[in-house]
C-alpha positions as CSV (number, residue, x, y, z in Angstrom):
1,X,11.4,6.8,-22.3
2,X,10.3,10.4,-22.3
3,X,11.9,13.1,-23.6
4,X,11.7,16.4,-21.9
5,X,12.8,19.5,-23.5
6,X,16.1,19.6,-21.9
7,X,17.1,16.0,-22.6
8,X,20.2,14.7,-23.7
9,X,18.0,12.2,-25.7
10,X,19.1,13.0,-29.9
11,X,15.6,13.6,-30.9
12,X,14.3,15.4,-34.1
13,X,11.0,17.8,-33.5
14,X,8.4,17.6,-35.6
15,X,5.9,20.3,-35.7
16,X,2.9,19.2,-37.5
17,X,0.2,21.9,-38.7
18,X,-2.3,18.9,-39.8
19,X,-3.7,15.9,-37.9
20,X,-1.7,12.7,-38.3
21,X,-3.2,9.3,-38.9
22,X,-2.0,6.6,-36.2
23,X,-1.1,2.8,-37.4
24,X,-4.7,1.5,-36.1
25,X,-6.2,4.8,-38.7
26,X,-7.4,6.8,-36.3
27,X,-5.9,10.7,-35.7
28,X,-3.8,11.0,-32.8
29,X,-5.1,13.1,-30.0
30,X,-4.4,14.9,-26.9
31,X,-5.9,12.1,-23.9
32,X,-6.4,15.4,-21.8
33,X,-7.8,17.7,-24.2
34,X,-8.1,15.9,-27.5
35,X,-6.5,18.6,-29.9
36,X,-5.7,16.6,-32.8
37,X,-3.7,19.6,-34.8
38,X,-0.8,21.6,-34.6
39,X,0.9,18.6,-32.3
40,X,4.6,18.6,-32.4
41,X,6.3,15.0,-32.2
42,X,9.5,14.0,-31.0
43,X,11.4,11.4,-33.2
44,X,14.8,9.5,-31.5
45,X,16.6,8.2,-34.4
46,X,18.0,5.4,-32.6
47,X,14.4,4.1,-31.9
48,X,13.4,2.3,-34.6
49,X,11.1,-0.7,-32.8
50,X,7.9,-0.5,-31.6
51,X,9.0,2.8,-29.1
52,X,5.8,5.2,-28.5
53,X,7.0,8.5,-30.2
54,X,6.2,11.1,-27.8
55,X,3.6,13.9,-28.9
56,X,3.0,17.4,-27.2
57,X,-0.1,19.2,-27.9
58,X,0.0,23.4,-28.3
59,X,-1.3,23.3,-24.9
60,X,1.7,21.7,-23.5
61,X,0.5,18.1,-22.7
62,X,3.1,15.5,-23.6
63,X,2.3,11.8,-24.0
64,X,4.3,8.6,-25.1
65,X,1.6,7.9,-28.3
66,X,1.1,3.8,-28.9
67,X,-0.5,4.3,-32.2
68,X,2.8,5.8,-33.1
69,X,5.7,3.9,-32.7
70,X,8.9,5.0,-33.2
71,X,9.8,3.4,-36.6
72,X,7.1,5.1,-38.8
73,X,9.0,8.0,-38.1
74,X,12.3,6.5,-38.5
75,X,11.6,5.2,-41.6
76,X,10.3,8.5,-43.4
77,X,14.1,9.7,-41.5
78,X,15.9,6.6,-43.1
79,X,14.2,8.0,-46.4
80,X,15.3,11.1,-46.5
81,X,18.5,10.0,-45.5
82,X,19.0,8.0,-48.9
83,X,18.0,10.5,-51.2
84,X,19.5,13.6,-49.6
85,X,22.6,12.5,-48.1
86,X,24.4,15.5,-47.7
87,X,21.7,17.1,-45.8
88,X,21.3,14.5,-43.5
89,X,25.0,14.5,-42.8
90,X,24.7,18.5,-42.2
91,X,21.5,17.7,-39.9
92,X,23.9,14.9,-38.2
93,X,26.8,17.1,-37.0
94,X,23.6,19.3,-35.5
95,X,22.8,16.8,-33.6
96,X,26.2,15.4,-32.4
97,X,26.4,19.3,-31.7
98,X,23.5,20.7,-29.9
99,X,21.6,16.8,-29.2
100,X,18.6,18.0,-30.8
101,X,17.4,19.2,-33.8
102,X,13.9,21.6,-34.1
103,X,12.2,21.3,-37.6
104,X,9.6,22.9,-39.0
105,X,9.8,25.4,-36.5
């Protein structure tokens, strides 16, 4: 499943300034030009399986990233979503609003 900027996919962006560590430990990078920083990743909440998030690169390369699935990312969502419960309701009707939610941005 991709999801392109102007999908009706709910997903929550990411923008991460650091690298991030993939589940087999190595940083996630770029296949075309192996930039490892600054990627932004695109979380579906619904996903919570084995689901490749999708990564883009500040050069604009997007690719579905095995290393990290879906549910690592769903989790840390499924965390916040216990301790700060009101927020995550406010950041809920966002996306049941616009269908996507920019963070970090």
């Amino acid at each position: 499943m991709s999801v392109p900027e102007d999908s009706t996919v709910r997903a929550v962006t990411f923008k991460l300034n650091g690298g991030v560590l993939g589940t087999n430990g190595s940083p996630a990078a770029c296949p075309k030009c192996g930039e490892q920083h600054l990627l932004t990743v695109r979380v579906v909440p619904d996903e919570i399986g084995e689901t490749p998030t999708y990564v883009e690169c500040p050069w604009g390369h997007l690719w579905a990233e095995p290393t990290l699935p879906q549910r690592v990312f769903a989790g840390l969502l499924a965390a916040v979503a216990e301790e700060y419960p009101e927020e995550w309701a406010a950041l809920n009707r966002v996306l049941a609003e616009r269908g996507r939610l920019v963070a970090g941005a």
